[in-house]
N, C-alpha and C positions, 0 to 999 in steps of 0.2 A: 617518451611516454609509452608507459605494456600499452597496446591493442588487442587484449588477450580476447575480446569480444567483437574483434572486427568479425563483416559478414553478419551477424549476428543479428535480427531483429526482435526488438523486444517491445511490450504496449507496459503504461504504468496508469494504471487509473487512479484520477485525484491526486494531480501533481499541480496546481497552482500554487501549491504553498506546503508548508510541512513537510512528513515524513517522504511524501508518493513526490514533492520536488527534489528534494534530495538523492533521491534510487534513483530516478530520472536523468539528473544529471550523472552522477556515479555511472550509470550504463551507459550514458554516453559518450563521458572521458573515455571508456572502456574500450570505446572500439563501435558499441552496438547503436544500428541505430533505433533510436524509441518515436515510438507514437506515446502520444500523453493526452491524459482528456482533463477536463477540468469545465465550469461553466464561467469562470468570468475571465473574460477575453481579454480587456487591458486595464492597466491598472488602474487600482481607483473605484472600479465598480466592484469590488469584492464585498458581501454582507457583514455587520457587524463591524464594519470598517477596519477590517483586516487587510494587509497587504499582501499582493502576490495575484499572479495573470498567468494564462495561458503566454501572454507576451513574455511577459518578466524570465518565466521559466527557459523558454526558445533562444533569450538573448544569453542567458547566463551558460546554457549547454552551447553554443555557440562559441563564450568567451573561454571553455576549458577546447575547443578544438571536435567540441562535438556534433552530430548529426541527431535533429527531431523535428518530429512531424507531430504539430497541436492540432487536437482535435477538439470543440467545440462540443461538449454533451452534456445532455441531465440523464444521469443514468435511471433517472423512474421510467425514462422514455425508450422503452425496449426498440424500437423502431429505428429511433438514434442509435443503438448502439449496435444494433442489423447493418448501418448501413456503416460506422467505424470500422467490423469487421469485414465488407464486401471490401475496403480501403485497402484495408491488411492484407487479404485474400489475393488481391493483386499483386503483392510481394511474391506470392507462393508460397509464404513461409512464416513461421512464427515462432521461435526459441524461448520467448519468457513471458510470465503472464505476471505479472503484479497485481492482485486483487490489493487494492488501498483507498478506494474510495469511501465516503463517509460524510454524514452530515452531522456535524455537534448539535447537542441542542444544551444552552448553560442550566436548562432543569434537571439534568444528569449530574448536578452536581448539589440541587435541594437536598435536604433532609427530611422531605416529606414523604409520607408512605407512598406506598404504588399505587394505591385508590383515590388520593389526594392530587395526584398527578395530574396533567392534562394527557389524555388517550395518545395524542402525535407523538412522545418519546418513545413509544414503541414504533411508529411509522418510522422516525427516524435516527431510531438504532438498527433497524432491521430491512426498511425498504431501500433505503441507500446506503449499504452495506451489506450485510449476510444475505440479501437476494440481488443485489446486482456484483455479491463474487460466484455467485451461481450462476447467475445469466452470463456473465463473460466468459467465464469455464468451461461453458455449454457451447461460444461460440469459439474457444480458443481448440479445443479438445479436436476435435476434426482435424485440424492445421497441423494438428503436434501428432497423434497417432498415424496418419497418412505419411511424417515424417520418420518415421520411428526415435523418435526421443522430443522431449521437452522439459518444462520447468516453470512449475505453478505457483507463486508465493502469494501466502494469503495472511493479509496482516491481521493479528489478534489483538491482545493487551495484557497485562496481567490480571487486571478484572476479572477473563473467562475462568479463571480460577481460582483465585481469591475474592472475597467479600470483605476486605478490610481496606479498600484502597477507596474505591470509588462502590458506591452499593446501590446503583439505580439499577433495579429487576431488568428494565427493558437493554439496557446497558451490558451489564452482563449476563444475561443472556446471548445475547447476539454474540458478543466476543466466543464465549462456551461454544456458540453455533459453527462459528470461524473455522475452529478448532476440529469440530466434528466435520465437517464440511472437508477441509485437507483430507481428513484421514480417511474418511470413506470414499471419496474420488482416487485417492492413491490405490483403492482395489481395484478399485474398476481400471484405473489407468497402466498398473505395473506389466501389465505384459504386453506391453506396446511402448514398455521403457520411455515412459513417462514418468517426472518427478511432481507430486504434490506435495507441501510441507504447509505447518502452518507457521510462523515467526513473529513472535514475539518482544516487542523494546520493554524496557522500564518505561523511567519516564522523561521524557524528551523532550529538548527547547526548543520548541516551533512559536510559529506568531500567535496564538489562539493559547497554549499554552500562557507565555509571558503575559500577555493579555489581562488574561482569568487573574493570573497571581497580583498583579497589578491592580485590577478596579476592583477585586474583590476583599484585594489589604489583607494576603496569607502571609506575609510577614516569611518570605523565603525569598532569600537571595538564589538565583538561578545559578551565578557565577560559583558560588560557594557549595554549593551542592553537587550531588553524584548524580547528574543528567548526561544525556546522553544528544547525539546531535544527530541532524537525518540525512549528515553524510557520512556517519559512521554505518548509520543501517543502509545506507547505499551501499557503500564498499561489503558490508558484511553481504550481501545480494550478489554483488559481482563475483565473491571469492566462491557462492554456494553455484551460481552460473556459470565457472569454469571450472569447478569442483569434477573431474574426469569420472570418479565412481559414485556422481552423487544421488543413483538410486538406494544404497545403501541409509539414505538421508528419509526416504519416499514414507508418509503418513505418520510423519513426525511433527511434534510441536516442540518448536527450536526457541532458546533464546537468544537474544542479541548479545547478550553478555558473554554468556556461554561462548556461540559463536568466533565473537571478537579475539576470544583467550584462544581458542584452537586453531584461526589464523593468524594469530600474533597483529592484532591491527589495536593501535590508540587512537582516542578519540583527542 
């Protein structure tokens, strides 16, 4: 198995389930070892009665020969994630940041105006995501400049730039924010050879996904369609994480597609 990530410690926020489990494990085939946060600890208590733990994730990076450390956090809770990073600080070291945390809300998928909306779709499109990849940015940034290099991924969507897919305002917005967010940290970071990008999937078969298509009767076979899986945007993570010249990458908005075709990876 490559170790091309040995030595290498990486955090993936919002890995019980989905896209941020996926990278998670992928970086830890890889070699690296990860910290992973997520708030429901074993399975079973996940909301919405979705499946996927902090547990689940540890046993399955485990079962590829990997190395991870769960962390327990509500990313609204800055204090929590003060003391995640005192955790990491104690490595000395921090090589990857994955900004991937996220709170769905299924009114992101009404067709009601934005004034008809309840006000929290904005909380949470934005409070736990586009300011908690801020806040870990802020505490990762130190770790990685004092190193001289790093590598920031900050998950988007298509949304942040098209309005034809999903068209909740607070929704995308927030994705558009993502987006902005890479690229203006990558100024601030390039001369301390530091990588920020932001990365982009289609769209992709997590449990919250299959879900939605299911109780909401969208009459789309998942099997049958051009989905994408969240261990293909893992490996696509890995290839950009030992990517030797991947500042030339730095306050870009990447897709996984793209991606995929340039390192010859199938899903």
């Amino acid at each position: 198995m490559d170790k091309q990530l040995s030595g290498k410690i990486a955090l993936v926020t919002g890995a019980t389930r989905g896209i941020g489990k996926g990278i998670a494990i992928e970086l830890a085939k890889a070699g690296a070892l990860v910290y992973f946060t997520g708030r429901t600890v074993k399975e079973g208590e996940g909301e919405d009665g979705l499946p996927g733990s902090l547990e689940t994730t540890l046993k399955e990076i485990e079962k590829v020969g990997g190395k991870g450390v769960p962390f327990a956090c509500d990313h609204t809770n800055d204090e929590k994630v003060k003391q995640l990073f005192e955790k990491i600080t104690a490595e000395d070291r921090l090589d990857i940041l994955v900004n991937n945390v996220f709170k769905h809300n299924r009114k992101f998928f009404s067709k009601k105006p934005f004034w008809e909306k309840p006000l929290d779709v904005w909380t949470d499109a934005n409070l736990v995501g586009l300011r908690s990849h801020y806040i870990c940015s802020c505490f990762a940034a130190p770790l990685m400049t004092s190193m001289g290099r790093g590598l920031i991924v900050t998950l988007s969507s298509v949304a942040g730039q098209r309005s034809d897919i999903i068209t909740d305002v607070a929704y995308c917005v927030g994705k558009s924010g993502d987006e902005r967010l890479a690229q203006m940290m990558a100024l601030e970071l390039k001369d301390h050879n530091v990588c920020s990008i932001a990365l982009v999937p289609s769209l992709v078969k997590t449990e919250l996904v299959t879900k939605i298509v299911k109780e909401e009767k969208l009459g789309i076979n998942l099997d049958n369609v051009n989905v994408q899986t969240p261990s293909l945007i893992g490996r696509v993570v890995v290839k950009l994480a030992s990517q030797s010249n991947i500042m030339s990458k730095t306050g870009s908005t990447l897709l996984v597609a793209d991606l995929a075709k340039e390192y010859d990876l199938k899903d």
